[in-house]
Each structure stands twice: as structure tokens, then as C-alpha cells.
N, C-alpha and C positions, 0 to 999 in steps of 0.2 A: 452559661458560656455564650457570649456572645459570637455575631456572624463573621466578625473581625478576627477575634480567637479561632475561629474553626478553619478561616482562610488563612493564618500563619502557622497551625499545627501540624508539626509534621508527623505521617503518616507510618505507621511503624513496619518496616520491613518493602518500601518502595525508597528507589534510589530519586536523587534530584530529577535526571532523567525523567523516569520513568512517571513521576508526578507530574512534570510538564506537559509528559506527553496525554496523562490520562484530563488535564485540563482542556488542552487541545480537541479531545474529542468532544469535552461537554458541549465546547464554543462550536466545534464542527456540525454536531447534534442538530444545534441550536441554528446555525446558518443553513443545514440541510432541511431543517423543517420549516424554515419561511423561504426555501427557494433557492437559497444565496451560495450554496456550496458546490462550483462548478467549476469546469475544465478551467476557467483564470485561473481559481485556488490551485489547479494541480500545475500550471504551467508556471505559476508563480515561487511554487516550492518547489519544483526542480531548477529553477533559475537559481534560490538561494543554494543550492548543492553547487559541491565543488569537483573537481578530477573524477572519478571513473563513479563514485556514484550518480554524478550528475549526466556521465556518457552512458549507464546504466538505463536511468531514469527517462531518457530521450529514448532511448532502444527500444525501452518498452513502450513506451508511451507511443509511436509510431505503429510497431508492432500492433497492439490493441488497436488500435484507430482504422490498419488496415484491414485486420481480422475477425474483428470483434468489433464491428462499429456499431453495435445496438447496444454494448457496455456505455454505463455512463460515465467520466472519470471525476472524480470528488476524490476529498482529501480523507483521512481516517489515523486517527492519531497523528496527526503530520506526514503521514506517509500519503505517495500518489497511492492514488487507488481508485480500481475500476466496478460498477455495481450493475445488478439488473435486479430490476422492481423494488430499488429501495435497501439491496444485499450486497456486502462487499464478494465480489467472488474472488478479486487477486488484488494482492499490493506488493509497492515495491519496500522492503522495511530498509533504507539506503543504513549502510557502517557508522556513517558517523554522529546518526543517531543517539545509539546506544554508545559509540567508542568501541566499534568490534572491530574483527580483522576483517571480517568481507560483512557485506550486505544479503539478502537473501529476496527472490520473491515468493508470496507467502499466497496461497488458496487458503477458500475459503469454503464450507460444506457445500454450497452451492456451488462449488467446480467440480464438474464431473470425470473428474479422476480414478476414479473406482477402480481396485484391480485386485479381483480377488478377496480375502480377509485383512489386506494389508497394503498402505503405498504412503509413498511420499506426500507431501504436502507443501511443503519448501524446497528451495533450490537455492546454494550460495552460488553467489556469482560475484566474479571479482574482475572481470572485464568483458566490453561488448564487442563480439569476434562476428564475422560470417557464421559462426556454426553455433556463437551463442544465439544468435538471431533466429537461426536455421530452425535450435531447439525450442527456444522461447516459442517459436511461431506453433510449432507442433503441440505443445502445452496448451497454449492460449484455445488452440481448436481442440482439442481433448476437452478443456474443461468446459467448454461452451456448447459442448454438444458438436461441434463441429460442422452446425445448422449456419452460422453465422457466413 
């Protein structure tokens, strides 16, 4: 099989999506490891969003910025997304993405969320309020240790 055959075979049991997205991160991979995968990339892709994922995406992204400013923000499967030493700890995975009804932001093992035997890990959000804000912020120090 040639290298041509392998880049038009599809993948059995991943959706179109889901394949562009997991391409996405080879290339992200690839820009992250010569340097190149930075805040442009994330300000870049929430420009391309539209209506409340894109007022989403702004929410957080400020939120992070003012809270968390030792997160770096890089992109991760096309999603914004924010890291420390090289780790996504949060993304924003925006609806239209995938084609869902809401968006979600998503932790990652390295947010320290801990609570007990069991917590969340995701949050939909479907618009950005005062109190979504209010909460995002509280999260954001949660999972940073709240050192930040």
C-alpha cells in the first residue's frame, strides 16, 4: 500500500469530523514541537468560530489569561486550548465542531479537580453570562492549584 492509499483510507469507525480533527493534531504535534503552536493559533481559531461558540471561546480565553497566566494557550485538535510544561490542562471543545447542541470545556489530568473518588471533568456551556464567567474563573483556579 502505498503513502497516497493510506492518506485516502478511511478509517473505520471515526466520523469525517473526527478524522480531520485527529489530523489536526498530527500538524498541531508537529508546529508544537518546532515552536510554532501559539497564542496566534488560538486567536486565530476562535476568530474562525461563529455566535456563542466564538463569545465562549473569547470568555475563556480572557478568563485563562487573567488567572492563569503561566498556562500557555496552543491549539489541540483545533480546539483553543491552554497547557503547562508541554500538558493540555483545559480546552474549549466549541459545538460546531462536532455538530452538537452545546460545547463543552474539557480538563485535563493535570487539572486539579480532585474531589473525592469521583468529579467532573467537563462543563457544557451554551452561553457566556456573569456567572458563567463567575464559574469558569473558579474552575480555572481549582484546576491550577489556585497558585496562579
Amino acid at each position: 500500500m502505498t503513502s497516497k492509499d493510506r492518506a485516502t483510507m478511511k478509517t473505520p469507525g471515526l466520523s469525517d469530523d473526527e478524522r480531520t480533527a485527529v489530523k489536526q493534531a498530527a500538524a498541531e504535534g508537529r508546529r508544537t514541537k518546532a515552536g510554532k503552536n501559539t497564542e496566534q493559533d488560538v486567536l486565530d481559531a476562535i476568530a474562525a468560530m461563529a455566535g456563542s461558540d466564538r463569545e465562549i471561546a473569547e470568555g475563556l480565553h480572557a478568563v485563562v489569561k487573567r488567572v492563569a497566566p503561566d498556562l500557555v494557550p496552543r491549539t489541540w485538535y483545533g480546539f483553543p486550548a491552554y497547557a503547562k510544561e508541554g500538558k493540555v490542562v483545559l480546552f474549549w471543545q466549541f459545538a460546531a465542531k462536532f455538530s452538537t447542541r452545546y460545547g463543552h470545556i474539557g480538563f485535563q489530568d493535570g487539572a486539579q479537580l480532585d474531589d473525592g473518588v469521583m468529579w467532573p471533568t467537563a462543563f457544557a456551556v451554551t452561553a457566556w453570562t456573569p456567572q458563567t464567567e463567575k464559574a469558569v474563573e473558579d474552575l480555572v483556579r481549582r484546576a491550577t492549584g489556585g497558585s496562579t
